[in-house]
C-alpha positions in Angstrom: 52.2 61.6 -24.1 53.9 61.9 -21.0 53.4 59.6 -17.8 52.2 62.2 -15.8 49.0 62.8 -18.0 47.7 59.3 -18.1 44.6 58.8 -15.6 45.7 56.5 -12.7 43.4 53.7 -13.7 45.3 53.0 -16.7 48.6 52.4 -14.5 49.6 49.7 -12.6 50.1 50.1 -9.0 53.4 49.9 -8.3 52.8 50.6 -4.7 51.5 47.1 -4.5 54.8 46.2 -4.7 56.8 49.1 -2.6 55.1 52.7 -1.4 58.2 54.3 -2.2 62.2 54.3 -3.6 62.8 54.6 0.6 60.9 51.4 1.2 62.7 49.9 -1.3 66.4 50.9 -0.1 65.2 49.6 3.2 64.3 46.8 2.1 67.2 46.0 -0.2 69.6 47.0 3.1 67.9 44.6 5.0 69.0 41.8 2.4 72.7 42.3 3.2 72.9 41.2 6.5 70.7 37.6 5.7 73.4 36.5 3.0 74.9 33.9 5.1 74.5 30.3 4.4 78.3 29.4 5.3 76.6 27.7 8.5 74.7 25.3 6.3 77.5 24.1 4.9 78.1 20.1 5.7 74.5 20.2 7.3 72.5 18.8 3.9 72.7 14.9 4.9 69.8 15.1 7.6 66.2 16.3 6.7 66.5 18.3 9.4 69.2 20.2 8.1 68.0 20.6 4.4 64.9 21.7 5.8 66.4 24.9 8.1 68.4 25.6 4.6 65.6 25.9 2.4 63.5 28.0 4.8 65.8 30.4 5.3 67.1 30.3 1.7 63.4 30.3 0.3 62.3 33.4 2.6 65.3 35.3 2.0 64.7 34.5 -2.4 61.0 35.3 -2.2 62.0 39.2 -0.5 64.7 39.4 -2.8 62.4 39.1 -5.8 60.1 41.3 -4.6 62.9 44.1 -4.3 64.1 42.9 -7.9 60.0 43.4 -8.8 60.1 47.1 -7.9 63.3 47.9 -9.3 62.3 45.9 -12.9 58.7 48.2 -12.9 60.1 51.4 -12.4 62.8 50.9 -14.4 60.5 50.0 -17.6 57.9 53.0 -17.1 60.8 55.6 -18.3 63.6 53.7 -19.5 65.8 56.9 -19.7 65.7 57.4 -16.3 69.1 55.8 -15.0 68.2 55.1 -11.2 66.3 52.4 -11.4 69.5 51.4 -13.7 71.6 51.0 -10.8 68.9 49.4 -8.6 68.7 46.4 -11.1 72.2 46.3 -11.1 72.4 46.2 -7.3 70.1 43.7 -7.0 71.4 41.6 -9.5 74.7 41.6 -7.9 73.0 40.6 -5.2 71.8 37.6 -6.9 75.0 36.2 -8.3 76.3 36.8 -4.8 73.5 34.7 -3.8 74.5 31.8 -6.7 78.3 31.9 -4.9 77.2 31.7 -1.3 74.9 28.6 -2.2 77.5 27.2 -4.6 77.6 24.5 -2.1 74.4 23.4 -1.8 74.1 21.1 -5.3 77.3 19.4 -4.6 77.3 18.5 -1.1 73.5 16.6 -2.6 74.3 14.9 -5.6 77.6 13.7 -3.6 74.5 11.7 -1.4 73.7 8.3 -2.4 71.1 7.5 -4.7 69.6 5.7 -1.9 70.2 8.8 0.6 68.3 10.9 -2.2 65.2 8.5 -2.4 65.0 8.3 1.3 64.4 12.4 0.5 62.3 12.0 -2.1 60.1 10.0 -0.4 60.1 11.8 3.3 56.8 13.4 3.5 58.8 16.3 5.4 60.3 17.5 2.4 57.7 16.8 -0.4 57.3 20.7 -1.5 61.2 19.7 -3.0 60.6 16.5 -3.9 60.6 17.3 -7.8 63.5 19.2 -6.9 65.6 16.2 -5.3 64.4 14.1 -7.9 66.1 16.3 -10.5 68.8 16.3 -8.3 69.8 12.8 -8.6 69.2 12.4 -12.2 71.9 15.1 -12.4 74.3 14.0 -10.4 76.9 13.2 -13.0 76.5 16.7 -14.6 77.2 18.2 -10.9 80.7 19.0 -10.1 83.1 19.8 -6.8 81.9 22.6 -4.4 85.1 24.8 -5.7 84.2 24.0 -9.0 80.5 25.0 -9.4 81.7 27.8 -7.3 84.0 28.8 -10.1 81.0 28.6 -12.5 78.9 30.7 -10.5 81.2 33.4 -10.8 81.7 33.2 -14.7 77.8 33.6 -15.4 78.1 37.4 -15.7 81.3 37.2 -17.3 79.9 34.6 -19.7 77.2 36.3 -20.8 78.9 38.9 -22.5 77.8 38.0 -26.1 74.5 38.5 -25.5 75.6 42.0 -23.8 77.6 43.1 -26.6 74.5 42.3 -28.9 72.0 43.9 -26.8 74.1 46.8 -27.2 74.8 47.0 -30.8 71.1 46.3 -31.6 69.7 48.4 -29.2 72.1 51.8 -29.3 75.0 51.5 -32.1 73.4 49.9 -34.6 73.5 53.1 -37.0 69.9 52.3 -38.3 69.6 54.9 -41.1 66.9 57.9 -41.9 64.1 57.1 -43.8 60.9 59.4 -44.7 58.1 58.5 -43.3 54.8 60.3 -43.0 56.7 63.3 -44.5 59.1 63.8 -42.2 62.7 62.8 -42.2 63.3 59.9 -38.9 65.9 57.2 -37.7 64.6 53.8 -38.7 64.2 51.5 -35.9 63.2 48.3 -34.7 59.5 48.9 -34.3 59.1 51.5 -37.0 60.5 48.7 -39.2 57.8 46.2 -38.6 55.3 48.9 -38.7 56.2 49.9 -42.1 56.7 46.0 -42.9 53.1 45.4 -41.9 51.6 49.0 -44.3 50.5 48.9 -47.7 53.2 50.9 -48.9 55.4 48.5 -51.0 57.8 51.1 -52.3 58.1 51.9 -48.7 58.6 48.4 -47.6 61.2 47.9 -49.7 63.1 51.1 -49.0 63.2 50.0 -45.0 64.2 46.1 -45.9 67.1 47.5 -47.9 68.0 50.0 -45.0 67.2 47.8 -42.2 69.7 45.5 -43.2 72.4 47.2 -44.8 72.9 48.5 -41.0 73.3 45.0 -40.2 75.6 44.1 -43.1 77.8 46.7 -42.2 78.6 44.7 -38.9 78.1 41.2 -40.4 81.7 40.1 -39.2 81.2 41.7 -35.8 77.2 40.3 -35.2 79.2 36.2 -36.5 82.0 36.4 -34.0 79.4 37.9 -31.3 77.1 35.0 -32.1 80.0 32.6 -31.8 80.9 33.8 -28.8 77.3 32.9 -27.3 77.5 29.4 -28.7 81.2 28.7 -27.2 79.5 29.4 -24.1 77.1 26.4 -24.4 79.6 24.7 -25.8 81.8 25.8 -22.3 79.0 24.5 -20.1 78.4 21.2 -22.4 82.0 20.0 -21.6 82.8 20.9 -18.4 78.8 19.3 -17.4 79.6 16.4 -19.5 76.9 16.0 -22.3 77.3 14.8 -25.4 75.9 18.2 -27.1 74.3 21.5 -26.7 71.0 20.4 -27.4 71.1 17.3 -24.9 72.0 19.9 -22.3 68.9 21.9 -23.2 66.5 19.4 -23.2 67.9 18.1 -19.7 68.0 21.5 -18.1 64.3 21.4 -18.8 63.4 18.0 -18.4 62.1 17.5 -21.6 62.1 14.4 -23.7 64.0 14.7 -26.8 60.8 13.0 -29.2 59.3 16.3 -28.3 61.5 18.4 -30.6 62.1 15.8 -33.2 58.0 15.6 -33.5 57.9 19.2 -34.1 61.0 19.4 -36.6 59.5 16.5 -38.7 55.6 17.1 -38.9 56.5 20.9 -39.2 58.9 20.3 -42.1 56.2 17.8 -43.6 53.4 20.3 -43.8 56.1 22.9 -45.3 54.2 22.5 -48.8 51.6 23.8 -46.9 52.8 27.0 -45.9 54.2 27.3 -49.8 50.7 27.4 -51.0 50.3 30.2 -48.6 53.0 31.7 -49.8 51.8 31.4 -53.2 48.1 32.7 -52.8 49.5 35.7 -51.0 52.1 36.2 -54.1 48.6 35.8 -56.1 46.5 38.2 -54.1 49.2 40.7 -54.1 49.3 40.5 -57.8 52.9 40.1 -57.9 55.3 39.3 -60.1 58.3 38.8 -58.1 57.9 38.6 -53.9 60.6 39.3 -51.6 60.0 39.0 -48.1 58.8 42.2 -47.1 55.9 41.1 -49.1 54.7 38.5 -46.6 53.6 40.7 -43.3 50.8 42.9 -44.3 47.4 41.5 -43.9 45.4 40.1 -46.8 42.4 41.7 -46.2 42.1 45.6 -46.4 39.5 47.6 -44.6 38.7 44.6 -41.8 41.0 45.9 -38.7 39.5 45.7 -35.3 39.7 49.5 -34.0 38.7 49.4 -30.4 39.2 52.2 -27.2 40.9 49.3 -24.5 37.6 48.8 -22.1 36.2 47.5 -25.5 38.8 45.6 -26.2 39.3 44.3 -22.7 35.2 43.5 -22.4 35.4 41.3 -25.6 38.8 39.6 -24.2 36.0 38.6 -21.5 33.6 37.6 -23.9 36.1 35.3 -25.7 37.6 33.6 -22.6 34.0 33.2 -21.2 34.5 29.3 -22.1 37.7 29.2 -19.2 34.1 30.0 -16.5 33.5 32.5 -14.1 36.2 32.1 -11.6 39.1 32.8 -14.6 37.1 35.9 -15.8 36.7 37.0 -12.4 40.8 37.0 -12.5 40.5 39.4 -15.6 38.2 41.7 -14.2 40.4 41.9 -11.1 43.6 42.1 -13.3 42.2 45.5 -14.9 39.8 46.6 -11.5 43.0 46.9 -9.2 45.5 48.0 -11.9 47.6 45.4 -12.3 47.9 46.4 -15.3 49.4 49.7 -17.1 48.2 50.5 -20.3 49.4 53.3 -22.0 52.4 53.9 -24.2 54.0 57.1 -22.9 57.7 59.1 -23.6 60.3 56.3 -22.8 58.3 54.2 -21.4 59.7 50.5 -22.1 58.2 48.9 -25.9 55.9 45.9 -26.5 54.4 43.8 -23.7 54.8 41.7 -21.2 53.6 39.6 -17.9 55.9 39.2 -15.0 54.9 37.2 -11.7 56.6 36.4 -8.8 55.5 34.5 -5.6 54.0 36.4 -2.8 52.5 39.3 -5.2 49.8 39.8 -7.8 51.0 39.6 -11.2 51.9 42.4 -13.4 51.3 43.4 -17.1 53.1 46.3 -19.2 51.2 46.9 -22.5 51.8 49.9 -25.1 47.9 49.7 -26.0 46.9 50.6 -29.7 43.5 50.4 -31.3 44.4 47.1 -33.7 43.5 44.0 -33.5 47.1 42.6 -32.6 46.6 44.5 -29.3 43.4 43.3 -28.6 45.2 39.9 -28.7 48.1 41.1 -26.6 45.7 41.6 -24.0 44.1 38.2 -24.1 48.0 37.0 -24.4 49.4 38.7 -21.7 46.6 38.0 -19.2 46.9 34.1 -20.1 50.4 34.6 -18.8 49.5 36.2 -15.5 46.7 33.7 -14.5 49.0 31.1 -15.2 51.3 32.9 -12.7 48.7 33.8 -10.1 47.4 29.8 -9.9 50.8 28.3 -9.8 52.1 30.9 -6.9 48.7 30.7 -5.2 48.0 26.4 -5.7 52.0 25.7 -5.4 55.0 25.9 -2.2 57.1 28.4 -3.0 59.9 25.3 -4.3 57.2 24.0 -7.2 55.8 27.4 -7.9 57.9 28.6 -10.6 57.0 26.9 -13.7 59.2 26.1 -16.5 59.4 27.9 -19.5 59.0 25.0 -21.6 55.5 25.3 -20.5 55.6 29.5 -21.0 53.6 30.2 -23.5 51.1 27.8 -23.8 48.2 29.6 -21.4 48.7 33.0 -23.3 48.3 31.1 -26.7 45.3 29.3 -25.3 43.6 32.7 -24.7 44.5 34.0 -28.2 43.5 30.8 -30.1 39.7 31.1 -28.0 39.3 34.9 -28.6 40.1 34.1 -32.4 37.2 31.2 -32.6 35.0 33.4 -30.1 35.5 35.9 -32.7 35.4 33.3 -36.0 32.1 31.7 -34.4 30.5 35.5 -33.7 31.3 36.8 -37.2 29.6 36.9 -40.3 30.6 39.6 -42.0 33.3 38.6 -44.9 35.9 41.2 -44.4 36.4 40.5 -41.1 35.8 36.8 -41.2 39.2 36.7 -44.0 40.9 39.0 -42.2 40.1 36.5 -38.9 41.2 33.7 -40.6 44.4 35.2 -42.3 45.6 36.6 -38.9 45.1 33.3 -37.3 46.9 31.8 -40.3 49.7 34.5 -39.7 49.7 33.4 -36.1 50.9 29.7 -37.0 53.3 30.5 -39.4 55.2 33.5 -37.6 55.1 30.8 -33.9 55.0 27.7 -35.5 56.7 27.4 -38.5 59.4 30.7 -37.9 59.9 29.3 -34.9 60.9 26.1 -36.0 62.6 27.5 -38.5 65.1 29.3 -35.8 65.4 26.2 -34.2 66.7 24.3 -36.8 69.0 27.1 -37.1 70.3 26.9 -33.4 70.5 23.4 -33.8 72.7 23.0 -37.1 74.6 25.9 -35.5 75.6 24.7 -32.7 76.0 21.1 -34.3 78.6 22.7 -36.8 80.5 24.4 -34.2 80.8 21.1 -31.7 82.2 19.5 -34.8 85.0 21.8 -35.1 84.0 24.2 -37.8 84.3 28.0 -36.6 81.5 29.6 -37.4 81.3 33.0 -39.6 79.1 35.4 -41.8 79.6 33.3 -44.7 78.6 29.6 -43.0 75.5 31.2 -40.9 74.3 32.9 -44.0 74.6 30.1 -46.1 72.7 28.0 -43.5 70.4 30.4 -43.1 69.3 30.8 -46.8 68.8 27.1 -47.0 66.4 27.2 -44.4 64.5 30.0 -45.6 64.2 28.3 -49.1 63.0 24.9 -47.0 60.3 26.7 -44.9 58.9 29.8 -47.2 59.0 28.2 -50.7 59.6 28.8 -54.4 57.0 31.7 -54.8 59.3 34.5 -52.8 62.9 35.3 -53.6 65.4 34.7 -50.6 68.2 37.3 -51.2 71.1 38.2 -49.5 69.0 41.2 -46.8 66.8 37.7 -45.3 69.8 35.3 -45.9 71.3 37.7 -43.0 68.3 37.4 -40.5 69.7 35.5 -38.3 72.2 38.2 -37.2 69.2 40.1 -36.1 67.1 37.7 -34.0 67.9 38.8 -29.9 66.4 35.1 -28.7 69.2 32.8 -30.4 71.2 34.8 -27.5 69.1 32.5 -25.4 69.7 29.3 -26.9 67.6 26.7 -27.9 64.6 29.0 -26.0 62.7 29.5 -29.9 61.3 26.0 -30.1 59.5 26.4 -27.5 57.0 29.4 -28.7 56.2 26.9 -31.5 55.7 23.5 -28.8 53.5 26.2 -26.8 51.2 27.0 -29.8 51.0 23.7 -31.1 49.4 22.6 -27.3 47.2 25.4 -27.2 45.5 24.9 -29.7 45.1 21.3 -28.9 43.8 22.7 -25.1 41.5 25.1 -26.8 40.0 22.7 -29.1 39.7 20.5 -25.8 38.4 23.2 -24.1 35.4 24.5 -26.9 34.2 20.5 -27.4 34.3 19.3 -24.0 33.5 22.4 -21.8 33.7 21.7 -17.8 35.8 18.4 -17.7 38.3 20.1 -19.8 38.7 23.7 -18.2 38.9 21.7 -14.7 42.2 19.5 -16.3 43.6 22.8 -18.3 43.2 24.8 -14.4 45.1 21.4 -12.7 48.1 22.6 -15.7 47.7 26.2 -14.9 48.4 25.1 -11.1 50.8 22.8 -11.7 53.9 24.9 -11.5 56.7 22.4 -11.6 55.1 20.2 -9.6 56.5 17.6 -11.7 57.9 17.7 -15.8 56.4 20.0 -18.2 55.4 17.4 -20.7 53.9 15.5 -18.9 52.0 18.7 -17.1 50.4 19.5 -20.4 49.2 15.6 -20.6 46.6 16.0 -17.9 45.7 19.3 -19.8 45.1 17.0 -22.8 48.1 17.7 -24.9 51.0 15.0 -25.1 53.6 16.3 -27.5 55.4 13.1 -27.2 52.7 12.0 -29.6 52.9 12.9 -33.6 49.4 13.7 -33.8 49.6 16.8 -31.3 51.9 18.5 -34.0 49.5 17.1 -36.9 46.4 18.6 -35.5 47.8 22.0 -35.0 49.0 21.6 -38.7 45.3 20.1 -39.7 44.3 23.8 -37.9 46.7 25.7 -40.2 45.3 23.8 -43.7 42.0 23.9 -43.0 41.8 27.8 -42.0 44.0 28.2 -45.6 41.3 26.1 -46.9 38.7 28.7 -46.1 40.4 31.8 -46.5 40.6 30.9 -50.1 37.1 29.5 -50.4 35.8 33.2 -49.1 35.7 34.9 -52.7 
């Protein structure tokens, strides 16, 4: 289907943002001439002086986001078309022209006193920065000269040419092969792959494994050296900032405590005997022999999908979040009444789904809507990520709005794990109740445990590499097998296609972002339990996190929501979740 045939309420309105490409040249034009902060320069000691910076910096970010907004939209409604190519490339010029003109600004603070900096801190003239400042002067030994951070401001693009150079060769010279499929001869890609993963078919299945990654196999050597290249650039950024590793700079960047992770590594790899027993029912079930990987992604339960037009599906999204009270469904109603959403998957139109939100403008939301269930939850999913955005730009200054993405996922989760016991609690009827309870079961495994799985990766990776050890096809693989033996088991053979999997995986190009899909689970279903057993005390503490922005850390944001991850139990009652929905799925005969 092409764009032009869809009906205007099932695309978002674009015009929200810009009425046309002219506005939009106009208004990028009009940036030029404000990127000037020279003046500033020497000016940051006095409140006075850091406030005239940040207003004029602040106002000229916000436009600048907005013209980045328009650019990003159009872009992804027809991918092939190569104008809105160059306006994202214009823009984000702009931006690291931005980064070098401000290059100033962190070093002339942290080179304040500490007493200087609390006298900020504390001035009720600048408190919409004072999380800022305060991360600031915990920095300050990480900061360097003016010329210096200058210097890094300018390598960013030129440093992020690993994950460039993969983007390319997974996205356009990959060489995925032909396969048949539905009778007809077509080039095997990414999506196609995990729809074929997810059929019946287990001939089929097999056929696209062993295609899928002999493409990657053929450019082991090249994906190694590329994946290298991304963790010399941490390990660029570790020295020259002065941390003792990767990880420590990780967890600083985003003020997180470190017991965070090590909770999640330790309770996840405890309750791994867990997820064998899954492993080994659905070997059972599937009356199989021998399993191989491509064994573990269709569903359980056969004849059990939900198969709804998208007003259904959105009106039982509704239904589901009902518990989150009127105001928060009167934000989804809005969401689809004044098309912020668009809906339909048309010819080049950009894959998947997403939420993007900037400060100043309604959030938007691109879906590629199908009649399955996992679409009904992207919806849910999606929306949870724009209401998170639409409270913290509408509750927070412009400084505290942006909140961290530590803290990303954890409202979209919240609004899948309450449409799944909406759903669990409304359902009687077997099928769908195992099918329910399978793809909630599939949900924890492929955020939690996956997740953690990659994580451990990233982290023995990068360890490895800051001890001196190059790292190749043959070390990542070998690493790689051992963690899928840990995490999936005895009960499914781990060959040499998923000992490779790592070379496939676009978010280690983003390092040490993985962990945090399965923190972000693991506190929303703590919030939702919360949430269904306490009603009105809780939603008011989960709306104070969804308006929180980064008014202060991200940890400690999710406290007053009710989940502390510096605690053990948080992890072990998400794990309690996962055992005791296994427990019923098999008790349903």
């Amino acid at each position: 289907m092409e764009r032009k045939d869809v009906q205007e309420k099932y695309k978002w309105k674009v015009s929200d943002v810009f009425e046309s490409d002219e506005e939009w040249e106009a208004a990028f034009s009009a940036l030029e001439g404000r990127l000037d902060f020279a003046k500033y320069k020497g000016t940051l000691g006095s409140v006075e002086g850091l406030l005239a910076f940040f207003d004029v910096e602040e106002a000229l970010v916000i436009d600048a986001m907005r013209v980045y907004l328009y650019a990003f939209m159009k872009h992804d409604e027809d991918v092939r078309e190569t104008k809105y190519n160059a306006y994202i490339a214009r823009v984000m010029n702009f931006f690291t022209r931005l980064d070098e003109e401000t290059a100033f600004v962190t070093p002339e603070l942290t080179a304040l006193s500490d007493e200087a900096l609390e006298a900020f801190i504390a001035d009720p003239r600048l408190k919409d920065h004072d999380y800022m400042l305060s991360r600031i002067k915990a920095q300050k030994e990480h900061v360097l000269s003016e010329k210096e951070e200058r210097i890094l401001a300018q390598t960013g693009e030129a440093l992020s040419t690993a994950g460039d150079v993969f983007e390319m060769l997974d996205n356009a010279e990959l060489n995925l092969p032909e396969i048949e499929y539905e009778g007809k001869k077509v080039r095997l890609s990414h999506g196609l792959y995990s729809v074929i993963l997810n059929g019946k078919d287990r001939a089929k299945r097999k056929e696209a494994y062993e295609l899928y990654y002999s493409a990657y196999r053929n450019i082991i050597n090249t994906l190694a050296t590329t994946y290298f290249g991304n963790v010399k650039k941490d390990m660029f950024y570790q020295k020259v900032r002065g941390y003792r590793s990767c990880l420590e700079m990780a967890f600083f960047e985003e003020d997180v405590d470190r017991s965070v992770y090590d909770n999640l590594v330790k309770v996840v790899g405890d309750y791994t005997p867990v997820m064998h027993r899954y492993i080994a029912l659905r070997k059972k079930l599937m009356g199989l022999d021998t399993m191989y990987m491509y064994d573990i992604y269709p569903s359980l339960v056969e004849d059990a999908e939900l198969r709804l037009s998208y007003e259904e599906a959105y009106d039982l999204v509704l239904k589901g979040l009902a518990p989150l009270g009127e105001e928060y469904n009167a934000l989804l109603r809005r969401g689809r009444d004044e098309r912020w959403i668009d809906v339909c998957e048309t010819e080049g139109k950009r894959s998947g789904a997403y939420s993007i939100g900037i400060y100043g403008n309604h959030p938007f939301v691109l879906l590629n809507y199908q009649k399955t269930a996992h679409d009904v939850f992207t919806i849910a999913h999606e929306m949870g990520h724009s209401i998170h955005s639409y409270f913290s730009n509408s509750c927070q200054p412009y400084a505290k709005s942006d909140y961290k993405i530590f803290v990303a996922e954890v409202a979209s989760t919240v609004n899948e794990v309450l449409l799944l016991k909406y759903l669990l609690k409304t359902t009687q009827e077997k099928q769908l109740r195992k099918y329910l309870l399978n793809y909630f079961i599939d949900m924890i495994r492929t955020t939690l445990f996956r997740q953690t799985q990659f994580a451990e990766f990233e982290e023995k990776a990068h360890a490895m590499a800051e001890g001196g050890e190059p790292l190749n096809k043959d070390n990542l693989t070998e690493l790689y097998r051992s963690l899928n033996e840990k995490y999936y088991g005895e009960a499914v053979v781990h060959d040499d296609n998923i000992a490779i999997e790592w070379a496939r995986i676009p978010h280690f190009y983003r390092s040490f972002y993985v962990y945090k899909y399965a923190t972000g689970i693991t506190a929303a279903i703590c919030i939702a339990d919360k949430i269904l057993a306490e009603g009105e005390p809780a939603v008011k503490n989960y709306f104070k996190f969804l308006s929180g922005g980064c008014s202060t850390d991200p940890v400690s944001l999710l406290k007053i929501a009710g989940a502390d991850l510096t605690e053990e139990g948080t992890f072990l009652a998400a794990m309690k979740e996962f055992e005791e929905a296994l427990g019923e799925f098999e008790s349903i005969k």
